[in-house]
C-alpha positions as MATLAB code, in Angstrom:
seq = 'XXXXXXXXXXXXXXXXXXXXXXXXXXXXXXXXXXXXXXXXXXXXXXXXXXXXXXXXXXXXXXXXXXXXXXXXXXXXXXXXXXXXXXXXXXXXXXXXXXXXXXXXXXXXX';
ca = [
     177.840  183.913   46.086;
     176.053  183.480   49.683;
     178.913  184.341   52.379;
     176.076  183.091   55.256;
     175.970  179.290   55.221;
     173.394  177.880   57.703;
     173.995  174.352   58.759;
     171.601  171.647   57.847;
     171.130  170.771   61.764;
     170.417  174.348   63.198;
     167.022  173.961   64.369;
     167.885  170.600   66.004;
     170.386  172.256   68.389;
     168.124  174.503   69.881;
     166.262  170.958   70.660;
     167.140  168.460   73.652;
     168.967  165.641   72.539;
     168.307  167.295   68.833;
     164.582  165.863   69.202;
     162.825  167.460   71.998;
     162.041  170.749   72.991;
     160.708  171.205   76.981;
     157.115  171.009   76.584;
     157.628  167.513   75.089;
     159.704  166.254   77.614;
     157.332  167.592   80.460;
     154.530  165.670   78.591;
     156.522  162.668   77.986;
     157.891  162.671   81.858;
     153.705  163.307   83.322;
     153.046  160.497   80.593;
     156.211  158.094   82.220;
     155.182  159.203   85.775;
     151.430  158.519   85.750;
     152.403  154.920   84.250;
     154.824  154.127   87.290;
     152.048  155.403   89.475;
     149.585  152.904   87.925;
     152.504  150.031   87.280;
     152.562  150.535   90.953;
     149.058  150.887   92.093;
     147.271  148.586   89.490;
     147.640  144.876   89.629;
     149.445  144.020   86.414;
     149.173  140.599   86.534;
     145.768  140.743   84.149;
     146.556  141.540   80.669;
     143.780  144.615   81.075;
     145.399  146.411   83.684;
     148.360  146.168   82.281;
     147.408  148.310   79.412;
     145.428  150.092   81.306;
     148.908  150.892   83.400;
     151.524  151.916   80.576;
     148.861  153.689   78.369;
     149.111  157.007   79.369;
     153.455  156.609   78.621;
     152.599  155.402   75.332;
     150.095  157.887   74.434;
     152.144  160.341   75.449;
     155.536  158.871   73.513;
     153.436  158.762   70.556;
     152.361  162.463   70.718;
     155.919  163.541   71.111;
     157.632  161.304   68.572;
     159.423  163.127   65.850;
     158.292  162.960   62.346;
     159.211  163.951   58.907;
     158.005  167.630   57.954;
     156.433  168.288   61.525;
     158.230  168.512   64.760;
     156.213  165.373   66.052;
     152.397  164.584   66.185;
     151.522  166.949   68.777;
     152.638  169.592   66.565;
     150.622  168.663   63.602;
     147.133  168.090   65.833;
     147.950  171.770   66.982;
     148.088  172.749   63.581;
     145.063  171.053   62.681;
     142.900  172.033   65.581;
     144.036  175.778   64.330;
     143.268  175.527   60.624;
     139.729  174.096   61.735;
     138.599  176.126   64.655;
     140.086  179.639   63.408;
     137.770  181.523   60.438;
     140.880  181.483   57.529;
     140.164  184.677   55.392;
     141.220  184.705   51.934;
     141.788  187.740   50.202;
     140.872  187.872   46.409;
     143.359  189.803   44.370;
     142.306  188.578   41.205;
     141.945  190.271   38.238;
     138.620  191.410   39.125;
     139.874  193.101   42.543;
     137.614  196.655   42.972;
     135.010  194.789   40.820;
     132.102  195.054   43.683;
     129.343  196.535   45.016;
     130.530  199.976   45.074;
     131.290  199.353   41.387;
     127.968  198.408   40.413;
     126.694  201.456   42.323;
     128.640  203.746   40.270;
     127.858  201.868   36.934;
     124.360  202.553   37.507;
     124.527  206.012   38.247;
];
């Protein structure tokens, strides 16, 4: 039997308040900030500038929200801008692996 047990909740105490790790918190503080700057500078008393005004907070709480399977969205966009902007290489070790040109070659020789 295992004598190393890991807790369930390791990961999450490396976090802030078990959700957040710093880069989050700096986005979701620029997000809050900007949105008290506009609260501030915008008048809120149309419906339109009022959105206008807590957008960037929202966007921004939405990016760092945690999710099941992924630390929060921003995480999985990251991932996903990776997988699609990075040439993936795949390595065939099939069966047929040494089965290429330089096999033909020597077939026909």
């Amino acid at each position: 039997m295992n004598e190393y047990l890991i807790p369930a909740n390791s990961k999450k105490s490396m976090l802030y308040f078990g959700l957040f790790n710093r880069t989050d918190l700096i986005i979701f503080g620029i997000g809050l900030g900007v949105s008290l700057l506009l609260l501030m500078a915008l008048p809120v008393d149309e419906l339109l500038f009022a959105i206008l005004a807590i957008s960037p907070g929202i966007i921004t709480g939405v990016l760092v929200i945690p999710i099941p399977n992924y630390h929060n969205v921003r995480t999985i966009i990251m991932l996903a801008y990776e997988f699609y902007t990075t040439r993936q290489q795949y390595v065939w070790k099939g069966w047929c692996f040494g089965h290429g040109e330089e096999d033909k070659e020597q077939i026909h020789k």
